[in-house]
C-alpha positions as CSV (number, residue, x, y, z in Angstrom):
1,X,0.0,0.0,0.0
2,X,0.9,3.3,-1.0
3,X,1.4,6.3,1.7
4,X,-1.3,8.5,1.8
5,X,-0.6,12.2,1.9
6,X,-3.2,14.5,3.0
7,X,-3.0,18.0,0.7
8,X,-2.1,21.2,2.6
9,X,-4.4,23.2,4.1
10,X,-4.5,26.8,2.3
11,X,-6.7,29.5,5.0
12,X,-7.3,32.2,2.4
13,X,-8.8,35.7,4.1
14,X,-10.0,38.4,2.1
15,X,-13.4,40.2,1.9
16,X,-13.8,40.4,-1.7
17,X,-15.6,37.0,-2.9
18,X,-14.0,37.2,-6.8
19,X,-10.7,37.1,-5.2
20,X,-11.1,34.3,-2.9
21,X,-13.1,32.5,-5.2
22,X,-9.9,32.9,-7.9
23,X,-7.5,31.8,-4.9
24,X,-9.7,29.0,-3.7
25,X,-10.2,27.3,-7.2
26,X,-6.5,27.7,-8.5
27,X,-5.5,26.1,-4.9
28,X,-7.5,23.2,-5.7
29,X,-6.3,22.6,-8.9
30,X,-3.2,22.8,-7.7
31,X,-3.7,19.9,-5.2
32,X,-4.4,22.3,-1.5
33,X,-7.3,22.0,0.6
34,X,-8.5,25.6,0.4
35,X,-10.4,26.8,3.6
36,X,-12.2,30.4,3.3
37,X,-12.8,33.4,5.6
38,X,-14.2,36.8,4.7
39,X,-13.1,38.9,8.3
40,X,-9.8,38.5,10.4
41,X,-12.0,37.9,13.2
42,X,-13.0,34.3,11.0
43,X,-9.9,33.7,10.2
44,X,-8.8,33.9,13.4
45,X,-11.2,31.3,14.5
46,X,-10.6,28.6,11.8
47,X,-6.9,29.3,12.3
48,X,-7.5,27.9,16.0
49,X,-9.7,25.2,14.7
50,X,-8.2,23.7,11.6
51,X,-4.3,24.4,12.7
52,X,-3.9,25.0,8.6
53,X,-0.4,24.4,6.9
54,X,-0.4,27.9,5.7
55,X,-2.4,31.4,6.0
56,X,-2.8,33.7,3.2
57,X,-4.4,36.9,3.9
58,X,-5.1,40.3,2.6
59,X,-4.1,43.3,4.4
60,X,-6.9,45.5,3.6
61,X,-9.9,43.5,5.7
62,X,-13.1,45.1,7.3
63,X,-12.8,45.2,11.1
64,X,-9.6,44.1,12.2
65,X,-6.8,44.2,9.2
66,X,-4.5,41.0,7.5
67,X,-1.9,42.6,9.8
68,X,-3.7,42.7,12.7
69,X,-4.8,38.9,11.8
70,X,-0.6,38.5,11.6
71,X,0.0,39.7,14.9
72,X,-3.0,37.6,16.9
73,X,-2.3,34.3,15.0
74,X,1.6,35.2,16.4
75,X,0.8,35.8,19.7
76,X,-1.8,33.0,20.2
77,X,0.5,29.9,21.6
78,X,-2.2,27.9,19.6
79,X,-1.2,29.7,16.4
80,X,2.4,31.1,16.5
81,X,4.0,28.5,14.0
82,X,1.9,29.0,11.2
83,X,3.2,30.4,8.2
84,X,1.8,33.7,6.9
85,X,1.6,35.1,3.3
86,X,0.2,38.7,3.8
87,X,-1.1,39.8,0.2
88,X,-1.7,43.2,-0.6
89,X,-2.0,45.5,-3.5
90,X,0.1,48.4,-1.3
91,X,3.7,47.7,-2.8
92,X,5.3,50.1,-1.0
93,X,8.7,49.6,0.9
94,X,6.6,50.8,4.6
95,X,3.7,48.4,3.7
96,X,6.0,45.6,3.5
97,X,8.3,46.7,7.0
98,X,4.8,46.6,8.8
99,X,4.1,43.1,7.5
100,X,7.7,42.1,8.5
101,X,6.8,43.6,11.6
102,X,3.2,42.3,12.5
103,X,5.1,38.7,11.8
104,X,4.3,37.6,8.4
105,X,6.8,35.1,6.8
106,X,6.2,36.5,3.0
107,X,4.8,39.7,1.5
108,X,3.1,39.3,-1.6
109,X,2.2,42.2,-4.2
110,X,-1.2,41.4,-6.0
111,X,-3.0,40.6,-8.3
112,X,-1.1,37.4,-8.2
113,X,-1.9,33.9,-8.6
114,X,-1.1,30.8,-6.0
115,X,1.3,29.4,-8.2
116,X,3.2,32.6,-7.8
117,X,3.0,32.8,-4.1
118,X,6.9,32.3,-3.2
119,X,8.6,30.4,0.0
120,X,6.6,28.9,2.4
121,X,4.4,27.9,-0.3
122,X,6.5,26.6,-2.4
123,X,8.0,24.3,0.0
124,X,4.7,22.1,-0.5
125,X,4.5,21.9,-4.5
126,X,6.9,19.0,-4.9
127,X,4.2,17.2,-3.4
128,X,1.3,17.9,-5.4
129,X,2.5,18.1,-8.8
């Protein structure tokens, strides 16, 4: 019998449905297990639920922001190890220092597809292509 490898677990937070819906299907083609939240306050729930392999989250959020979202997953014992992809469409060098700063492991300029999310993502396509 052959080894059975459950795929990744992909927590995608943003608030506008085209974009997660985009994210969502080209995760699953790509072999994740996609998991959806609209509010950092969600996310911050599942995160504590589903313990997912990576988050991926937006910075601009209503309520509490992406980086916000960084800095609770961080402090939360429960949470602190995840990996975190903040996406944003703010490319500027102090949008990225704040990410570095609320915790996130990569900083992502959008519109961009999962496929061209870099490092920690990466680490988990050798095992579903």
């Amino acid at each position: 019998m052959g080894m059975h490898l459950e795929p990744p677990v992909v927590l995608i937070v943003d608030d506008h449905e085209d974009s997660l819906a985009m994210y969502a299907f080209g995760l699953l083609a790509m072999g994740f297990q996609p998991v959806i939240a609209s509010t950092a306050e969600d996310a911050f729930s599942r995160a504590c639920q589903i313990h997912p392999d990576i988050v991926v989250t937006d910075v601009t959020l209503p309520g509490l922001s992406g980086l916000d979202l960084t800095r609770q997953l961080r402090q939360d014992a429960r949470t602190r190890d995840l990996r975190i992809v903040v996406l944003t469409a703010h490319a500027g060098a102090a949008m990225k220092q704040q990410a570095d700063a609320a915790g996130c492991d990569r900083f992502v300029v959008k519109p961009c597809m999962p496929d061209a999310w870099p490092s920690p993502c990466a680490r988990y396509w050798p095992v579903v292509r």
